[in-house]
Backbone as ProteinMPNN parsed JSONL, in Angstrom:
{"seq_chain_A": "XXXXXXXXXXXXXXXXXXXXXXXXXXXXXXXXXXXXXXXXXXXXXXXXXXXXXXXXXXXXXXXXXXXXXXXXXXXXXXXXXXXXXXXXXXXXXXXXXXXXXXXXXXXXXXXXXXXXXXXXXXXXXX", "coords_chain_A": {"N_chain_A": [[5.425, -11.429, 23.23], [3.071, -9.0, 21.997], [0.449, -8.852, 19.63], [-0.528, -6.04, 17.745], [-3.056, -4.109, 16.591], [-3.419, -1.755, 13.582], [-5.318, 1.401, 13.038], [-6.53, 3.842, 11.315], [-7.453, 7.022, 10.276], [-6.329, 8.021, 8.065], [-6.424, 6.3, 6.138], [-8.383, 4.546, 3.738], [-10.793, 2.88, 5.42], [-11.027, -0.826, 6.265], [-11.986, -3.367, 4.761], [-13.249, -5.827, 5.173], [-13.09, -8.466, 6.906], [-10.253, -8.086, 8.628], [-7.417, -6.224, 9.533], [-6.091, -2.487, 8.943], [-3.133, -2.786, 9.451], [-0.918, -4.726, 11.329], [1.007, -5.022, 14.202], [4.003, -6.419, 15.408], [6.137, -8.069, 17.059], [7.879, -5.732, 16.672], [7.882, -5.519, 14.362], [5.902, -4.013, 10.919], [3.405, -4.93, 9.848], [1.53, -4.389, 6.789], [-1.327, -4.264, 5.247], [-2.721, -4.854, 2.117], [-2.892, -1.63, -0.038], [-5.328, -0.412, -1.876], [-6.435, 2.045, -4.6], [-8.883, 3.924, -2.893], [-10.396, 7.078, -2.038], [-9.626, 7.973, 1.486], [-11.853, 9.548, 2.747], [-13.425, 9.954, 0.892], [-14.394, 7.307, 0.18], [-14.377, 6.186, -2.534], [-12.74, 5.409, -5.216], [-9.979, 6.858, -6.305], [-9.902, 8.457, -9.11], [-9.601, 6.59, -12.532], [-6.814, 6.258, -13.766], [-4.425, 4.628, -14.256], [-1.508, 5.86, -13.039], [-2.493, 7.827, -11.26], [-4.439, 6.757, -9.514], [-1.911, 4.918, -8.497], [-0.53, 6.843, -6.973], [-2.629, 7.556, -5.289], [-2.217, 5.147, -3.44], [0.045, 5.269, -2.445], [0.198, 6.974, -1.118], [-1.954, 6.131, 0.952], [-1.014, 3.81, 1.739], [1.104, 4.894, 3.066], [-0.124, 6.512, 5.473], [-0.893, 4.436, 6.744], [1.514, 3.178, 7.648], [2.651, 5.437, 8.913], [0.667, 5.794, 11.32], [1.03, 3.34, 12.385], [3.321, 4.082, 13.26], [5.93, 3.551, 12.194], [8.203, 4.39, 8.959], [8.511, 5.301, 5.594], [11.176, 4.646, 5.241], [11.64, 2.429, 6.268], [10.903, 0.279, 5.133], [10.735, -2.812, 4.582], [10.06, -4.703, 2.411], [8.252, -4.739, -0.335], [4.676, -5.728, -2.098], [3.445, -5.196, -5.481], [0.375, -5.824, -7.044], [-0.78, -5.555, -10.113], [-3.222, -4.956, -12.792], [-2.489, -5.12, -15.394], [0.086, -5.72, -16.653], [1.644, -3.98, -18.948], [1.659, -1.153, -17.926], [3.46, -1.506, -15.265], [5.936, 0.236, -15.716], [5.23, 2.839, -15.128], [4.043, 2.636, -12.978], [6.094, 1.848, -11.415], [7.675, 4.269, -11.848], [6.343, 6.207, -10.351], [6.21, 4.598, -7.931], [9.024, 4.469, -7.272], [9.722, 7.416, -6.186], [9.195, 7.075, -3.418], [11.04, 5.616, -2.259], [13.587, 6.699, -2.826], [16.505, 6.385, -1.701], [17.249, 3.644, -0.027], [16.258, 1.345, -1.923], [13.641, -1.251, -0.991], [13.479, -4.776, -1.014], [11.37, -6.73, -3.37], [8.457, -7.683, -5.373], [6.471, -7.74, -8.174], [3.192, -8.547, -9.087], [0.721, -9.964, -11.637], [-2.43, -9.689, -11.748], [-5.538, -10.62, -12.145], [-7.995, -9.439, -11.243], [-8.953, -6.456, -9.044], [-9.792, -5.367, -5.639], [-12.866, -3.109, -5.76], [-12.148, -2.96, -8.422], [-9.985, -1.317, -8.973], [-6.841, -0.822, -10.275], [-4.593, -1.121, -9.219], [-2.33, -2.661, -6.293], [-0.699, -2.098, -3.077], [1.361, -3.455, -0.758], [3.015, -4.245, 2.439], [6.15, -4.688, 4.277], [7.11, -3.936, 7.078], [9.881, -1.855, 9.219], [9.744, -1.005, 12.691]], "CA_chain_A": [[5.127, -10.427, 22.237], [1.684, -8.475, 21.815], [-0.126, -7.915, 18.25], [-0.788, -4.996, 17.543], [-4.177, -4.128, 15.578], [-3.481, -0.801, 13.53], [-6.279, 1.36, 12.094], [-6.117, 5.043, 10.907], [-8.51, 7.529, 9.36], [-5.812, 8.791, 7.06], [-6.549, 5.457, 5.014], [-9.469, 3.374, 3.836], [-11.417, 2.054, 6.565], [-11.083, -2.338, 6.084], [-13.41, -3.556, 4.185], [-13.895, -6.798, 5.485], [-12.64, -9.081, 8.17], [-8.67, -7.663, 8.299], [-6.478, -4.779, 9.865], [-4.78, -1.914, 7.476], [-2.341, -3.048, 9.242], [-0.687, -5.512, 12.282], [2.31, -4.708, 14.652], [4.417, -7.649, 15.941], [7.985, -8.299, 17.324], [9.123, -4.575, 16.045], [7.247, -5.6, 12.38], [4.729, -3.734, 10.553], [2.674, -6.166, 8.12], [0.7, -3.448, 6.508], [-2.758, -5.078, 4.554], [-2.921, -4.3, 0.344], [-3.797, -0.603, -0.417], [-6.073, 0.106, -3.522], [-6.435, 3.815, -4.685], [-9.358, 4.284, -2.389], [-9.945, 7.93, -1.185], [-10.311, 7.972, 2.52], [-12.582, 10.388, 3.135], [-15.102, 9.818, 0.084], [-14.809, 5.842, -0.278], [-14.511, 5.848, -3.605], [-11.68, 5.115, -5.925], [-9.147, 8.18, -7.07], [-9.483, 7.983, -10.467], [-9.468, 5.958, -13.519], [-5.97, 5.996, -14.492], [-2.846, 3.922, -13.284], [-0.942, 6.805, -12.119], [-3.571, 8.976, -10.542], [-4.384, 5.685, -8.483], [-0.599, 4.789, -7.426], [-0.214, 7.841, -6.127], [-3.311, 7.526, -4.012], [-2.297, 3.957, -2.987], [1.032, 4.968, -1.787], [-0.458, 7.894, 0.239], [-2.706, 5.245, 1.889], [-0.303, 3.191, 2.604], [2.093, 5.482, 3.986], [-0.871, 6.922, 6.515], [-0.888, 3.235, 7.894], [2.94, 3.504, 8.161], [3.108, 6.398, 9.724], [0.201, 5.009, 12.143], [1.8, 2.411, 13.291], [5.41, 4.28, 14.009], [6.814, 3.404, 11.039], [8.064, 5.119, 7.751], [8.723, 4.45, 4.222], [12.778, 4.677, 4.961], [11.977, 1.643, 7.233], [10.078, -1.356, 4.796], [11.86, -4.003, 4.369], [9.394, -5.847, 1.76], [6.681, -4.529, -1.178], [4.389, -6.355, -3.386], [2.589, -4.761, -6.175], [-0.537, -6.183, -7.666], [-1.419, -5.044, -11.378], [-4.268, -5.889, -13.588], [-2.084, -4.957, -16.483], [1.896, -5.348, -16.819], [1.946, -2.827, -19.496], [1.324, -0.56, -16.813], [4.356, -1.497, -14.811], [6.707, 1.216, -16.018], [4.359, 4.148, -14.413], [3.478, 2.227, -11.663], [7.453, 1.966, -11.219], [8.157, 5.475, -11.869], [5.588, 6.599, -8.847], [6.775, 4.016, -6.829], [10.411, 4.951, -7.282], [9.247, 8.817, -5.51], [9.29, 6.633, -2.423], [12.371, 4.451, -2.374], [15.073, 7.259, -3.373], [17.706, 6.216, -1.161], [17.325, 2.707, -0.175], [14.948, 0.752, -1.697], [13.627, -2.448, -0.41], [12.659, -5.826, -1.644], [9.815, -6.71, -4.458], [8.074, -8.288, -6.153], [5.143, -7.222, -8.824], [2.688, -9.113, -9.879], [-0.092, -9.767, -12.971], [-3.549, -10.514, -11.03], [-7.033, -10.558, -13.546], [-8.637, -8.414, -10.835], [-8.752, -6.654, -7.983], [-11.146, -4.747, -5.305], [-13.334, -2.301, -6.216], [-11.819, -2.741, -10.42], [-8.32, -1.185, -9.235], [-5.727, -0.992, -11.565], [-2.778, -1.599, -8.893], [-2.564, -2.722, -4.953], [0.596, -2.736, -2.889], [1.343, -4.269, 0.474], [4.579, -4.078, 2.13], [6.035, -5.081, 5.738], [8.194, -2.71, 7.425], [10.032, -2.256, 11.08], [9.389, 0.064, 13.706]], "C_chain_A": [[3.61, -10.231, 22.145], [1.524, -7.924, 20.63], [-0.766, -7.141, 18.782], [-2.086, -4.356, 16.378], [-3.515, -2.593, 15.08], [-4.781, 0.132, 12.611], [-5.859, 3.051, 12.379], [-7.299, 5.837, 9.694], [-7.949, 7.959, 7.715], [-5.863, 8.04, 5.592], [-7.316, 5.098, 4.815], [-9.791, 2.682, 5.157], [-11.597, 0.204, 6.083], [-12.241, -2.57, 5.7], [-14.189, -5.234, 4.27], [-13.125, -7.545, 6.684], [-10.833, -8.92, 8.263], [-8.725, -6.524, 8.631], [-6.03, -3.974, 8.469], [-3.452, -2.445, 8.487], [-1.645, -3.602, 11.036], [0.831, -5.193, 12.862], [2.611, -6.316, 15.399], [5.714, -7.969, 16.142], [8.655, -7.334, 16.469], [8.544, -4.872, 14.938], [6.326, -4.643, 12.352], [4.63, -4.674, 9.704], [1.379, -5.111, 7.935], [-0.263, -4.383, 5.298], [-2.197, -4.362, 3.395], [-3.364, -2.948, 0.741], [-4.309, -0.579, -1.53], [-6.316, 1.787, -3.765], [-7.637, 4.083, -4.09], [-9.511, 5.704, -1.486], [-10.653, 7.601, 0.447], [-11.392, 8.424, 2.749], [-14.014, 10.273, 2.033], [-15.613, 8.203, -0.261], [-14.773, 5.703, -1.51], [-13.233, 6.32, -4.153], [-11.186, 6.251, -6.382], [-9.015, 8.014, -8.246], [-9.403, 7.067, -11.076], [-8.449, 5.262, -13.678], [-4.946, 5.305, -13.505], [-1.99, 4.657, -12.397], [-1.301, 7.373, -11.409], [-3.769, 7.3, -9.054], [-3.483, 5.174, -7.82], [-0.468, 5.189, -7.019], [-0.945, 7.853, -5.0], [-3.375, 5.956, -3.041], [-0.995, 4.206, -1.966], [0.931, 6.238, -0.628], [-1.305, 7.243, 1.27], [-1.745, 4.695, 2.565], [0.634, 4.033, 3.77], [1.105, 6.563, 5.171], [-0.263, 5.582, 7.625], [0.516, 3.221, 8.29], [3.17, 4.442, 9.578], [1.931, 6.282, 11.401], [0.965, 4.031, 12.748], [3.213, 2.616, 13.691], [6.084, 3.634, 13.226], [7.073, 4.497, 10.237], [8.795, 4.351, 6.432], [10.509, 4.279, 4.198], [13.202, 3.056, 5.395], [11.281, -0.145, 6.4], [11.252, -1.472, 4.178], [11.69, -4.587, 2.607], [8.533, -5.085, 0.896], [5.913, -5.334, -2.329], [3.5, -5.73, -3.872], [2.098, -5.96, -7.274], [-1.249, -4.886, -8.705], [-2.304, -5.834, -12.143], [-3.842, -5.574, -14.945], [-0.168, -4.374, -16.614], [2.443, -4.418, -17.692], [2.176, -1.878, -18.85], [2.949, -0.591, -15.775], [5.771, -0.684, -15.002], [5.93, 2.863, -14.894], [4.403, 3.581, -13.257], [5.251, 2.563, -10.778], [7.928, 3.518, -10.722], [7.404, 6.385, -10.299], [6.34, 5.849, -7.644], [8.533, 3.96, -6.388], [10.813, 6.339, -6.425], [9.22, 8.057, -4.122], [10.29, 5.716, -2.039], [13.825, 5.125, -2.902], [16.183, 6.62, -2.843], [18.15, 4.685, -0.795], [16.115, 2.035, -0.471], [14.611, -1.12, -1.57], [13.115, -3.825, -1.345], [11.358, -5.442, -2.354], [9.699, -7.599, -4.877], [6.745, -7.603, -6.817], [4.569, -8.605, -9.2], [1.135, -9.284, -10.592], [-1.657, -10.228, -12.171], [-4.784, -10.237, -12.706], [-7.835, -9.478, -12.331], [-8.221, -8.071, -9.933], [-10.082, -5.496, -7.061], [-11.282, -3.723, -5.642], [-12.844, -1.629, -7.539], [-10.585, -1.671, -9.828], [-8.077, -1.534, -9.634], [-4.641, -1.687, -10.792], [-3.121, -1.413, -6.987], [-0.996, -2.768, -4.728], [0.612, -2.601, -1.609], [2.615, -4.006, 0.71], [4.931, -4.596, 3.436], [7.4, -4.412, 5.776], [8.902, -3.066, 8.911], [10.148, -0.898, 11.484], [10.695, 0.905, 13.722]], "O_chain_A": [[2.891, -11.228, 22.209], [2.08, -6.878, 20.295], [-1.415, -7.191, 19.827], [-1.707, -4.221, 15.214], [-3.012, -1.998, 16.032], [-5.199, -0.382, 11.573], [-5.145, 3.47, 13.29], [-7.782, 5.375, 8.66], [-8.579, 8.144, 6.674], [-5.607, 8.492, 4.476], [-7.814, 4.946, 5.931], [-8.989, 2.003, 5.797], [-12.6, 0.072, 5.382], [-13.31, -2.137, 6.128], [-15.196, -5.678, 3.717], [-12.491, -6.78, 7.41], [-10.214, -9.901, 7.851], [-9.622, -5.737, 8.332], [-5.734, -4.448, 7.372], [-2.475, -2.394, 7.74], [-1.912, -2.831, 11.958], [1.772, -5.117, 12.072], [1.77, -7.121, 15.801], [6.402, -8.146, 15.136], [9.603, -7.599, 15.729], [8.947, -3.986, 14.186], [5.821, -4.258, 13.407], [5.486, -5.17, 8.973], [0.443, -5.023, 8.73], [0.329, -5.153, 4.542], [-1.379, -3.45, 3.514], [-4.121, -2.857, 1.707], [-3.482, -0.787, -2.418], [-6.321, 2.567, -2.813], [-8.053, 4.927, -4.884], [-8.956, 5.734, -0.387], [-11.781, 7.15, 0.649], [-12.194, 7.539, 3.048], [-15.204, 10.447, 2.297], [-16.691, 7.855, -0.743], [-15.385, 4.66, -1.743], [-12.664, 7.34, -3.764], [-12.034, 6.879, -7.017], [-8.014, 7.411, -8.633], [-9.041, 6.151, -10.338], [-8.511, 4.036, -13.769], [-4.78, 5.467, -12.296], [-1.717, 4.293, -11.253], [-0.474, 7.68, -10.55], [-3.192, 7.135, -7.979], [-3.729, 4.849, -6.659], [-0.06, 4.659, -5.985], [-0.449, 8.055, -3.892], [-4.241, 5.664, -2.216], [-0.886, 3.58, -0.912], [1.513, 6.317, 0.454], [-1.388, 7.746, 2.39], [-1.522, 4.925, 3.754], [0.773, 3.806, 4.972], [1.776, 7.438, 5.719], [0.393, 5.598, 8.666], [0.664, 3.261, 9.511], [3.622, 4.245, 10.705], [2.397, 6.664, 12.475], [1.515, 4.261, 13.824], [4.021, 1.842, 14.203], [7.033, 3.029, 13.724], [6.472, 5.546, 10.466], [9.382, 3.274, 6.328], [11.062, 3.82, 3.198], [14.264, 2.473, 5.179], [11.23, -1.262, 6.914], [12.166, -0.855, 3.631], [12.592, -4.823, 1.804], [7.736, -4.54, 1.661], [6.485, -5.568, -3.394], [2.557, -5.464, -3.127], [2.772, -6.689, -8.002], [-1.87, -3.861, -8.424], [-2.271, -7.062, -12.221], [-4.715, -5.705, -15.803], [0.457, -3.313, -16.644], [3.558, -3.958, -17.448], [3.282, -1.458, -19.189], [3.494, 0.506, -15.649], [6.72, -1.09, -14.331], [6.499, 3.613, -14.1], [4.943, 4.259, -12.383], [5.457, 3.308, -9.82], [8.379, 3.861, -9.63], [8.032, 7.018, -9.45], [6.904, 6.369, -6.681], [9.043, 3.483, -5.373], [11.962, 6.476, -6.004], [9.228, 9.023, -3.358], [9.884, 4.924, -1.189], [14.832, 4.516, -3.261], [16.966, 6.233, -3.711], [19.276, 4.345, -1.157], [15.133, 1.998, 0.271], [15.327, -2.006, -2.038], [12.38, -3.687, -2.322], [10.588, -4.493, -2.2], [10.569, -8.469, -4.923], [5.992, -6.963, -6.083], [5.242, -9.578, -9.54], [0.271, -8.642, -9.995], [-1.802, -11.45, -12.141], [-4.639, -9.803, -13.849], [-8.339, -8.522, -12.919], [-7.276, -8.693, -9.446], [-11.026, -4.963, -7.644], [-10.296, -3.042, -5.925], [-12.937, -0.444, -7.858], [-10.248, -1.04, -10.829], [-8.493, -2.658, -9.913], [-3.904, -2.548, -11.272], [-3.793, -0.535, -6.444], [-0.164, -3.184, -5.535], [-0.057, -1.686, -1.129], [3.404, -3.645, -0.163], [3.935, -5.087, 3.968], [8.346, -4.33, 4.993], [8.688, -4.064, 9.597], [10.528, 0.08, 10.841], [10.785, 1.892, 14.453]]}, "name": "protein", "num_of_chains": 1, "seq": "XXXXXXXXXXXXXXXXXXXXXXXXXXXXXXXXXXXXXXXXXXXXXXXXXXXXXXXXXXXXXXXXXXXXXXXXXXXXXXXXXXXXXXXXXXXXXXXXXXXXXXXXXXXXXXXXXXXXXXXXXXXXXX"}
């Protein structure tokens, strides 16, 4: 088997030693997204929702980079810096999971990069 490095303009460029996202025996293991816009580097907004939305458009660039799609993850974990929050975050992230949706887990961090509200990671198959 040969990893697979994946990288893609349609998302955040890595911001430190790490792929958006690694191919491997038919897997994607896609890295955390944060609401980062591609194109200006800087965070979409303030608010919880305005930022999920641009987290799950990131992610699903690197998806669709690496020959995946969102019909195809297996796995997601969302990182919040406020569980109140987890109802919205839900409701966005529900717009991607109509039909089958896959494993989870959320959970409560104290921060995260660049003062995001909400990250989510996921691992998919080709």
């Amino acid at each position: 088997m040969i990893k697979k490095s994946i990288s893609t303009n349609g998302a955040p460029a890595a911001i430190g030693p790490y792929n958006q996202a690694v191919v491997y025996d038919h897997m994607v293991y896609c890295s955390g997204q944060v609401a980062i816009h591609p194109e200006s580097g800087e965070l979409a907004g303030s608010g919880t929702v305005e930022q999920m939305e641009q987290v799950m458009s990131n992610l699903g660039e690197v998806l669709k980079a690496a020959g995946s799609h969102w019909d195809k993850v297996l796995k997601c974990t969302i990182y919040l810096i406020d569980m109140s929050e987890f109802a919205a975050v839900n409701e966005v992230y529900g717009e991607y999971f109509r039909n089958e949706q896959p494993a989870r887990e959320a959970v409560a961090v104290a921060a995260l990069p660049k003062n995001a509200r909400v990250e989510v990671s996921c691992i998919a198959h080709l």
